[in-house]
C-alpha positions in Angstrom: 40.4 -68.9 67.6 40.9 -65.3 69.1 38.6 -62.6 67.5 39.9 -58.6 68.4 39.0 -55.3 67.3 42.1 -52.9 66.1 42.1 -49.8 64.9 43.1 -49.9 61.0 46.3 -50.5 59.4 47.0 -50.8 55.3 48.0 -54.3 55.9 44.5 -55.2 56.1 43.8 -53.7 52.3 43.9 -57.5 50.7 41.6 -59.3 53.1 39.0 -56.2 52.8 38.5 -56.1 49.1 38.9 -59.7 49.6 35.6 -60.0 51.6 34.2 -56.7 51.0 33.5 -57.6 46.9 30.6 -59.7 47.8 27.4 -59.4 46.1 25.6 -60.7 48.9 27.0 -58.6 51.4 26.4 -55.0 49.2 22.8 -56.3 49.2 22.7 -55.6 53.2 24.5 -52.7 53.1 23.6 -48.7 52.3 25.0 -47.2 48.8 28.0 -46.1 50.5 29.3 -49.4 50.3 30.7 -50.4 46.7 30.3 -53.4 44.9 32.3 -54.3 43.6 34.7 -53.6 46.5 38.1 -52.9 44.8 42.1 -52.6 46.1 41.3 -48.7 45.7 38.1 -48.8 47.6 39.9 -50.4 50.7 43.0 -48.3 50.7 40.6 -45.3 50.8 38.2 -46.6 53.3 41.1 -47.3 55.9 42.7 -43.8 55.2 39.0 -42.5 56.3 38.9 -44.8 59.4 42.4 -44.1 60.4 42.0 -40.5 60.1 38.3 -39.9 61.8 37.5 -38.0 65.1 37.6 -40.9 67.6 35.1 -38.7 69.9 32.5 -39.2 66.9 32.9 -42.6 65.1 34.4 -45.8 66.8 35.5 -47.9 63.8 37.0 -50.8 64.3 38.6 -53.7 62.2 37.4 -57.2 63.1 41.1 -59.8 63.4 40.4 -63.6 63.6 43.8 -65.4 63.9 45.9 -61.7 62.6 43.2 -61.7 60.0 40.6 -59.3 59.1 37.2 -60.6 58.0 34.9 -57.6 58.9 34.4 -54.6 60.3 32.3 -52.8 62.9 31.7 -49.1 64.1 29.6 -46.9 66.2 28.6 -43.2 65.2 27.8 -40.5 67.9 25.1 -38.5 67.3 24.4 -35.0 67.4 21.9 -32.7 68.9 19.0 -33.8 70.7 20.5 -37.1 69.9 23.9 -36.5 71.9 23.3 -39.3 73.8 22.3 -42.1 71.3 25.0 -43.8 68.3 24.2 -45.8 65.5 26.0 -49.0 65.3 26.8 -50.4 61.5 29.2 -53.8 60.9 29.8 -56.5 58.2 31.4 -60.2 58.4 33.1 -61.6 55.8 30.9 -64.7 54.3 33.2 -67.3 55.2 32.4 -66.4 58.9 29.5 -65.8 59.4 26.9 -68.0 62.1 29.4 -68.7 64.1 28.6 -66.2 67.1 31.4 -63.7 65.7 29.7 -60.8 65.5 27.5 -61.1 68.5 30.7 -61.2 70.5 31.6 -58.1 68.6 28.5 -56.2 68.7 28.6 -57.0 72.9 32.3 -55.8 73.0 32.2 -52.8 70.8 29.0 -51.7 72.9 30.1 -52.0 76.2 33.3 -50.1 75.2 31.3 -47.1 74.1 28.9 -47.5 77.1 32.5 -47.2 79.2 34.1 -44.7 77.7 31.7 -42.2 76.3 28.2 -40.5 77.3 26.3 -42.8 75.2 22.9 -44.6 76.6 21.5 -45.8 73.2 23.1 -47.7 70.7 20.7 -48.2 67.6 20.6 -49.5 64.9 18.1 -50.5 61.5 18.8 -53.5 59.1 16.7 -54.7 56.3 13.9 -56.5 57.4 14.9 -59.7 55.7 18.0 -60.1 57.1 17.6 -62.6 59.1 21.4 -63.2 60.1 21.8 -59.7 61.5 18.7 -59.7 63.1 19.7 -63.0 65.1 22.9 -61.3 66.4 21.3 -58.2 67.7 18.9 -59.5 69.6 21.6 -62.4 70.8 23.3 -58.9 71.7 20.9 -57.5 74.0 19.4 -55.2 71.6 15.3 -54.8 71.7 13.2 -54.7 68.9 11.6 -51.1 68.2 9.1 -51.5 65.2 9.1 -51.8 61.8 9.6 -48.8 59.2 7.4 -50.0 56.4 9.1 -49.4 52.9 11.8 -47.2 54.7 15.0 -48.6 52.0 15.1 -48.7 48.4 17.9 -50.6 46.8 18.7 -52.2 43.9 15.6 -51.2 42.3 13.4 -52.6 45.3 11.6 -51.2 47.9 11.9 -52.7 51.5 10.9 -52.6 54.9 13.4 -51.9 57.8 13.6 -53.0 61.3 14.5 -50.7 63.9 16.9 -51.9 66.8 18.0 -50.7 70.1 20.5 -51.3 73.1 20.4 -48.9 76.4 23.2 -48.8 78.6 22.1 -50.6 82.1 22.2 -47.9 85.4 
């Protein structure tokens, strides 16, 4: 079982609408994110990724075994912030508690800790997800707080929980 992360090809359109039209996966994820996750949807969202300043966002497609089953990325900040990225991701359900994305959260980090002027990786998931919470902190990443009633989605209000990872001297 060999887990990488590639850049985007088209070849991966099936297996993302595949795994992206998951109810319980929108759920965790902003608005951006359709559901349900259509043929169209995954065509566009790898023109986006394939086509994006790598200075700024680090996107990558999650293979296991040539095939894709999620996807991670890290977005550099602006600003005063110049120095921090958020980090997003999704697993496809089939795949998930099995250490995956830790490894992939770890690897995608220490990349951007290598190759850019990043110190801060962060990151805020809702508060009941208990799965993502388990692979940042598996990760390295420390807990910051909570923002109380910080998301509203689906009709619900909910708190988040703010993440972080700082690049070792």
């Amino acid at each position: 079982m060999k887990t990488e992360l590639k850049k985007f090809e088209e070849k991966y359109a099936m297996s993302l609408a595949k795994y992206g039209n998951n109810k319980k996966l929108a759920d965790n994820m902003r608005n951006a994110f359709p559901h349900p996750y259509t043929l169209e949807e995954a065509y566009k969202f790898i023109e986006t990724c394939k086509n994006n300043d790598e200075k700024k966002d680090i996107v990558r497609a999650i293979i296991l075994d040539d095939e894709f089953i999620g996807t991670i990325g890290v977005f550099v900040k602006d600003d005063v912030y110049s120095l921090s990225a958020e980090i997003g991701y999704w697993l496809a359900e089939p795949f998930w508690g099995r250490g995956i994305m830790t490894k992939c959260v770890k690897d995608l980090c220490d990349y951007v800790f290598l190759n850019y002027n990043i110190i801060r990786i962060f990151t805020e998931i809702f508060a009941y997800n208990e799965g993502s919470k388990r692979v940042l902190e598996k990760a390295g990443f420390k807990f910051e707080g909570t923002k109380r009633k910080s998301i509203y989605k689906n009709g619900n209000v909910y708190d988040s929980l703010a993440y972080a990872l700082i690049k070792e001297d």
